[in-house]
PLY file of the C-alpha trace (Angstrom):
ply
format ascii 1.0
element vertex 352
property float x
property float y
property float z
element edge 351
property int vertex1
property int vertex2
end_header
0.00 0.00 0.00
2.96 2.52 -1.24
0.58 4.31 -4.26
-1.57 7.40 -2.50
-4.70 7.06 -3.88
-4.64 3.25 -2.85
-4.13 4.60 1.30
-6.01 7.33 0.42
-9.07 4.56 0.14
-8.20 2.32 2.45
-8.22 5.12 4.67
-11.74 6.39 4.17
-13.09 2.70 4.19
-11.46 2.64 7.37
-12.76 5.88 8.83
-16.09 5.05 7.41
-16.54 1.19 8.67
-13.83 1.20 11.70
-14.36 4.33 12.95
-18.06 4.79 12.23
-17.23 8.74 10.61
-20.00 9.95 7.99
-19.37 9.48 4.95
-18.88 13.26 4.04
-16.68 13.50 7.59
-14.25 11.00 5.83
-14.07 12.85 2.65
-13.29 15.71 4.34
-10.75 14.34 5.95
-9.33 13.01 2.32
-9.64 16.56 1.01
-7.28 18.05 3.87
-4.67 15.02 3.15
-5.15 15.17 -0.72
-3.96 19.25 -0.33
-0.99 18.28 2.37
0.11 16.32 -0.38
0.40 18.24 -3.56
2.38 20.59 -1.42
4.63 18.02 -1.10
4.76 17.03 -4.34
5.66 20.80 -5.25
8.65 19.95 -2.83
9.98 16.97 -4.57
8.75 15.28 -1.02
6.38 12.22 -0.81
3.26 11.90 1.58
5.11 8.76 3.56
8.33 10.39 3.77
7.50 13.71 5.23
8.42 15.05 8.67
7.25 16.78 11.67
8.64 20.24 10.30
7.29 19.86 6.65
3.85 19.71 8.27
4.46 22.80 10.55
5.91 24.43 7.93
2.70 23.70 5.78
0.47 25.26 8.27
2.63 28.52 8.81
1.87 28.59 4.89
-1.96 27.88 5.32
-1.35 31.17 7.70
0.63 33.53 5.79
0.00 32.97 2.49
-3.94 31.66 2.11
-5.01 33.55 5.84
-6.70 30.61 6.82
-7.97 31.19 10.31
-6.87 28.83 13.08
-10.19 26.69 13.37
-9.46 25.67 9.39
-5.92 24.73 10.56
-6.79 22.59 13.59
-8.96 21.17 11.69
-6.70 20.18 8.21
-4.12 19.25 11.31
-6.83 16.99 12.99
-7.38 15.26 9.52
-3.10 14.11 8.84
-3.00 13.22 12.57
-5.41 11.15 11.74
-4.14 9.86 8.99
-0.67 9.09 9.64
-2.11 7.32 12.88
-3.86 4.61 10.45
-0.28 4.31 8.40
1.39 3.26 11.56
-1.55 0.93 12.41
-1.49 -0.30 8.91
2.44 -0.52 9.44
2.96 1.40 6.34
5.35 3.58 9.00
6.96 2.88 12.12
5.68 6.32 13.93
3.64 9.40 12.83
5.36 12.59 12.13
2.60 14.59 12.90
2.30 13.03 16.57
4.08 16.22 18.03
2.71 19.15 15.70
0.68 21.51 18.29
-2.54 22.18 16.99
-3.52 25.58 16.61
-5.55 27.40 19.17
-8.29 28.98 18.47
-11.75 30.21 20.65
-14.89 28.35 19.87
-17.37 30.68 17.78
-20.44 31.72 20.02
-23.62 30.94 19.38
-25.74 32.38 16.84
-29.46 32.04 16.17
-32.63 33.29 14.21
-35.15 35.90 16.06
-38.81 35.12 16.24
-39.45 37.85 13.60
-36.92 36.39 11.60
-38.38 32.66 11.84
-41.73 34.16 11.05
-40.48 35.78 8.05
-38.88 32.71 6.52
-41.68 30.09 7.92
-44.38 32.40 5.62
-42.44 32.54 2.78
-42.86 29.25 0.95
-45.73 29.16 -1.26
-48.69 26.40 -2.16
-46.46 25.59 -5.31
-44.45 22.23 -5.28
-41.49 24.09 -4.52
-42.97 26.02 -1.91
-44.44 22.87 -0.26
-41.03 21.20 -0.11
-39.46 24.35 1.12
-41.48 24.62 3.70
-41.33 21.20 4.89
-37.59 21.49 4.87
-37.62 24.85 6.39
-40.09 23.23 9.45
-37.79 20.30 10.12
-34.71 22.16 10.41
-36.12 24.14 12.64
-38.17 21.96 14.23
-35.89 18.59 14.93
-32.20 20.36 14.83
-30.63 17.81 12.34
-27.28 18.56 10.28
-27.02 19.29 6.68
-26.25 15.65 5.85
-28.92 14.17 8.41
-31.72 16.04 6.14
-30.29 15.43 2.94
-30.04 11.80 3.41
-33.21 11.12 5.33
-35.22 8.66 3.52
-39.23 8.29 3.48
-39.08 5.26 5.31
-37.19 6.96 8.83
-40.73 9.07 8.99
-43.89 7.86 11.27
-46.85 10.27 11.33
-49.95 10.20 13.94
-52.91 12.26 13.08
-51.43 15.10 15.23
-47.58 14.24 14.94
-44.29 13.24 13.54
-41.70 11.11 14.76
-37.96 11.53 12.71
-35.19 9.04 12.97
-32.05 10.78 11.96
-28.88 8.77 11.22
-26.20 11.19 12.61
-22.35 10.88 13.00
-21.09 7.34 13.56
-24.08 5.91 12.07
-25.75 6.39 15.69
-29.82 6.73 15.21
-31.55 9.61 16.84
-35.20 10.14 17.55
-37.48 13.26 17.36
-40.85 14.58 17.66
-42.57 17.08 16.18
-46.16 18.31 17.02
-48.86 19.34 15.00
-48.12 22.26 12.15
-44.55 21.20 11.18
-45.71 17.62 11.13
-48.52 18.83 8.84
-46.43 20.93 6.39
-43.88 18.01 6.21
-47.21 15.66 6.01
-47.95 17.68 2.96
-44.28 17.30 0.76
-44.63 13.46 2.02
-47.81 12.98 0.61
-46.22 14.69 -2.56
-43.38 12.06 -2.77
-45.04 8.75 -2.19
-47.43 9.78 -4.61
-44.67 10.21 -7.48
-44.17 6.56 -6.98
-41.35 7.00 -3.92
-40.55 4.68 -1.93
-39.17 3.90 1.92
-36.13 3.79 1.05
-35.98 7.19 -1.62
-34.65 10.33 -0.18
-37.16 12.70 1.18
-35.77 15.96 -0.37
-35.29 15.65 -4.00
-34.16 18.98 -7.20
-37.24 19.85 -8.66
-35.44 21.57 -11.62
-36.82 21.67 -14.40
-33.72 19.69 -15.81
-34.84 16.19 -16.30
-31.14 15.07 -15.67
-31.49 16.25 -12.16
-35.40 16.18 -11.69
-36.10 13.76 -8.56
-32.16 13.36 -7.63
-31.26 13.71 -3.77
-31.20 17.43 -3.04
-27.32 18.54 -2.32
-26.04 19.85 0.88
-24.88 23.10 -1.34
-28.71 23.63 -2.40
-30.42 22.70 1.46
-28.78 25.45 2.04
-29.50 28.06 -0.19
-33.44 27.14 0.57
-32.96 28.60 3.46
-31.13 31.60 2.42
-33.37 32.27 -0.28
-36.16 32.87 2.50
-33.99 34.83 4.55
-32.92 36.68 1.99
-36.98 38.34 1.12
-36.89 38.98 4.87
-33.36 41.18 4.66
-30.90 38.73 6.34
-27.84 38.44 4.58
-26.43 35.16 2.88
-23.67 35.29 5.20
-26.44 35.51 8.32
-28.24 32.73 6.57
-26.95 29.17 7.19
-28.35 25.81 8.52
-25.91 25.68 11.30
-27.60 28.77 12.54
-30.65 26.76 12.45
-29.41 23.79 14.55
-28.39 26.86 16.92
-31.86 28.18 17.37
-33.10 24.83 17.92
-30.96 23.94 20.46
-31.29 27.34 22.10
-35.14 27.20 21.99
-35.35 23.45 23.21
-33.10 24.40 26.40
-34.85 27.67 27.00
-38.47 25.56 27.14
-36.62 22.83 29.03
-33.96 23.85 30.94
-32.87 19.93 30.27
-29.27 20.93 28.65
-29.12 16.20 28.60
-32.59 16.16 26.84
-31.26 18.90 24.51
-27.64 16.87 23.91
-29.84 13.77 23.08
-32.07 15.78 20.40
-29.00 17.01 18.66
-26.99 13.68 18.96
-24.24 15.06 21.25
-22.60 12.36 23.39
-21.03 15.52 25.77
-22.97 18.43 27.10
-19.85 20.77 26.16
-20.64 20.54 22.74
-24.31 21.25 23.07
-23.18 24.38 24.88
-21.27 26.20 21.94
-24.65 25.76 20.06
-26.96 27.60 22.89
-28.07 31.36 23.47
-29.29 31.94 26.90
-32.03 33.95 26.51
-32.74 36.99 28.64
-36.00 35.44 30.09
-33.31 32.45 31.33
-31.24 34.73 32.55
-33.75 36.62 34.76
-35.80 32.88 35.66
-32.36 32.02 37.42
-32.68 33.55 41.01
-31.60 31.70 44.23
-35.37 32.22 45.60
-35.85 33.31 49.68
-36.43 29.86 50.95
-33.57 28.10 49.45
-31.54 31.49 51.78
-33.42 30.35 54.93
-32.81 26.47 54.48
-29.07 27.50 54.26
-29.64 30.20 57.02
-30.99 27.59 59.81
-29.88 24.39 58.31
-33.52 23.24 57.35
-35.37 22.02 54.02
-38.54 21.65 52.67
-41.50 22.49 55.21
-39.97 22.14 58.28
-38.59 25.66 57.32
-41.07 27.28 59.86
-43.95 25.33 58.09
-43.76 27.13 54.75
-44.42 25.10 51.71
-43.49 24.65 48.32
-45.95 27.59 47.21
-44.79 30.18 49.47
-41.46 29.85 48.00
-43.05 29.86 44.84
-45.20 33.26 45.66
-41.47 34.53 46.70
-39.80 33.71 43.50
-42.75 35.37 41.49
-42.20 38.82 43.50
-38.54 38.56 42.95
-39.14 38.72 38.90
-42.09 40.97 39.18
-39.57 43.12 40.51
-36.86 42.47 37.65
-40.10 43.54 34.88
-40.79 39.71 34.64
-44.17 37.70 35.21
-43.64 34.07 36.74
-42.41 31.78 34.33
-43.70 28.90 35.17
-46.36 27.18 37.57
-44.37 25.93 39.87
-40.82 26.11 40.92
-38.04 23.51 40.34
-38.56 20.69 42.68
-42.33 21.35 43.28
-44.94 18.42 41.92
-47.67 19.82 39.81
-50.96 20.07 41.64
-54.05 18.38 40.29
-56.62 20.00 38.57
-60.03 20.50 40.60
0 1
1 2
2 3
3 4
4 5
5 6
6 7
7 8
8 9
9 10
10 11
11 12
12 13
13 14
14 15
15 16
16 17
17 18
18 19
19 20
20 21
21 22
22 23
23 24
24 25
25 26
26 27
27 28
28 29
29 30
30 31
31 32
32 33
33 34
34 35
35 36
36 37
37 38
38 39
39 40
40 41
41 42
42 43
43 44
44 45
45 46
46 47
47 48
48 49
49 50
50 51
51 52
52 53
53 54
54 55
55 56
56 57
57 58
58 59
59 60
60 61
61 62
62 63
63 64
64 65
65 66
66 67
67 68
68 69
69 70
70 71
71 72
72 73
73 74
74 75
75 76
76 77
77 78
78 79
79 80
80 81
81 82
82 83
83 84
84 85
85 86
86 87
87 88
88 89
89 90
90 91
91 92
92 93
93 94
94 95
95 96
96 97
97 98
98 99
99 100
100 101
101 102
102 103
103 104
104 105
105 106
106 107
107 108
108 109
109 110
110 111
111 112
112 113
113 114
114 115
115 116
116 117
117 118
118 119
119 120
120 121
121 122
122 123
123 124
124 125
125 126
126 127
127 128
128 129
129 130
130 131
131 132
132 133
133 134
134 135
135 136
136 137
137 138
138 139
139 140
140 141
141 142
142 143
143 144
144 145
145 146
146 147
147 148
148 149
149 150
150 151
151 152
152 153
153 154
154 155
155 156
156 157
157 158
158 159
159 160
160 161
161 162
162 163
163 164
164 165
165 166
166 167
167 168
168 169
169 170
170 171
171 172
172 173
173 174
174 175
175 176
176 177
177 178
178 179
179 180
180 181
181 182
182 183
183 184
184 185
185 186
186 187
187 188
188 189
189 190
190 191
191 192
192 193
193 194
194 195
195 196
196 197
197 198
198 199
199 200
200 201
201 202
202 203
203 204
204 205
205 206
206 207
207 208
208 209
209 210
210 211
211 212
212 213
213 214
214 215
215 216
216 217
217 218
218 219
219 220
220 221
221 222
222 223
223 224
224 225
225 226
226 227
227 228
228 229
229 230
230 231
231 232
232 233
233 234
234 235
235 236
236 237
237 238
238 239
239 240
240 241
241 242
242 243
243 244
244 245
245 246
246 247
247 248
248 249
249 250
250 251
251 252
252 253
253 254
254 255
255 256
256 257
257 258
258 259
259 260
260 261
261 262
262 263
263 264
264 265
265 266
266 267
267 268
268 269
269 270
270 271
271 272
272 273
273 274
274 275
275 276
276 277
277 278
278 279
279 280
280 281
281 282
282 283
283 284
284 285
285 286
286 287
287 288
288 289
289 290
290 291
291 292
292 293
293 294
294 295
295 296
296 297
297 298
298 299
299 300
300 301
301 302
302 303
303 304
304 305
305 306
306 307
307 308
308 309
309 310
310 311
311 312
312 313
313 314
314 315
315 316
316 317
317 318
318 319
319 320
320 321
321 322
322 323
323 324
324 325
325 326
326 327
327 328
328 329
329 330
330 331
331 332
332 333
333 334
334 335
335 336
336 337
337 338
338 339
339 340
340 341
341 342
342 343
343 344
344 345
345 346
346 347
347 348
348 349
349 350
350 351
């Protein structure tokens, strides 16, 4: 396994099958090696005999001469880590030069999401036209269920379940791991709607959901691209004056996740929803809201339990709703109404 295109492949199938990457992670990662090594090549230098300072001199160059930020270099540096790590295990090499090379540091974007005018504007875009139908329907389940790009553009028919009132999605996220979500009554009805629309052009379980509906018949009823999920989107947000740049599905996932946790206030339920195996990743993707912010107040009672070393009515025989009656003053005070109907630890009562 000396020729590059023949690791190149046994690397992806490994990344792929071994390693349980998305397909599109792994070709990624083949891009980033692919571009290490025709800079090589322009060096007289092959891919297997390279060393620690070629590859920190290639990302000084990635720096200086193409300004790529420090995020795009970790990751191109997280891709050849990774793959000289499978030529040692393969025992193409006896040790990987890029074992030492210090990834670049770089601070974590924060998040950004979509406004409630803004969501209204793009939800009422769409029109009754196939297009439109699809459009919305993809514009309610990104919003709606959080997926990625590639979870939407590869769901099939068949990983849909409707009720007369709702929708059930199984995603097929990184590492081939299945995800579950639910969505109530008016996305499930606008998704209903493009569903209805594909089964009766003769699709079946296991035909993409999202197809072109160009008028080229080359491309008429082919899987729609990631490139063109997104520009649905921007094309919406675009009538309503966001700019392309504003526009993305990531931003999406954002305002899901931010939404979710400020209904919630579950940061594990939302992790599960957006297929996160560790809460600190769910965290670059959420806004606290203002309303969060305000709804987190240590309330009176929780002060006297620590004052006198008591909890729950035994506190001079005060109750779960007194505390409650103290926490509403305290945001009545900060311009806020009570958020909720009880507060965190408090059963719900029982209708009359």
């Amino acid at each position: 396994m000396n020729d590059l295109k023949d690791m190149l492949d046994a690397f992806r199938e490994f990344t792929v099958i071994v390693r349980g990457r998305s397909p599109q992670g792994a070709d990624t990662y083949i891009r980033h090696v692919k571009r290490f090594a025709r800079w090589l090549e322009e060096r007289d230098e092959e891919i297997t005999s390279a060393s620690q300072k070629d590859i920190e001199d290639w990302l000084k160059e990635l720096f200086y001469r193409h300004n790529l930020v420090n995020s795009s270099r970790a990751s191109m540096l997280s891709a050849i880590k990774q793959f000289y790590s499978f030529l040692v295990r393969e025992r193409v090499l006896s040790g990987s030069p890029a074992a030492r090379v210090p990834s670049p540091d770089f601070r974590p974007k924060s998040a950004r999401k979509f406004t409630t005018e803004e969501l209204v504007g793009i939800f009422s875009g769409p029109d009754g036209t196939e297009v439109g139908i699809r459009d919305k329907a993809i514009l309610m389940l990104l919003y709606g269920a959080g997926p990625r790009v590639s979870e939407i553009a590869n769901l099939q028919l068949g990983r849909l379940s409707f009720t007369a009132r709702t929708l059930t999605v199984t995603f097929l996220g990184k590492g081939a791991k299945e995800r579950t979500v639910k969505l109530l009554y008016e996305p499930a009805q606008a998704i209903r709607a493009w569903y209805e629309l594909r089964v009766a052009s003769g699709a079946g379980p296991g035909d993409p959901l999202f197809t072109s509906l160009t008028k080229a018949r080359a491309r008429r009823g082919f899987k729609l691209s990631l490139v063109s999920m997104g520009a649905v989107l921007k094309k919406y947000a675009r009538r309503v004056g966001i700019a392309d740049a504003d526009a993305f599905v990531h931003k999406m996932r954002s305002t899901f996740a931010s939404d979710l946790y400020d209904i919630t206030r579950d940061i594990l339920a939302v992790a599960a929803k957006m297929g996160h195996e560790d809460v600190k990743t769910t965290m670059k993707y959420i806004e606290i809201s203002e309303t969060a912010l305000n709804q987190a107040v240590i309330t009176s009672g929780r002060w006297r339990q620590l004052k006198g070393g008591q909890s729950g009515k035994s506190d001079g025989g005060r109750d779960g709703d007194s505390y409650q009656a103290e926490a509403g003053a305290v945001l009545r005070e900060q311009g806020r109404d009570r958020p909720c109907g009880r507060v965190p630890g408090q059963r719900a009562r029982k209708a009359d």
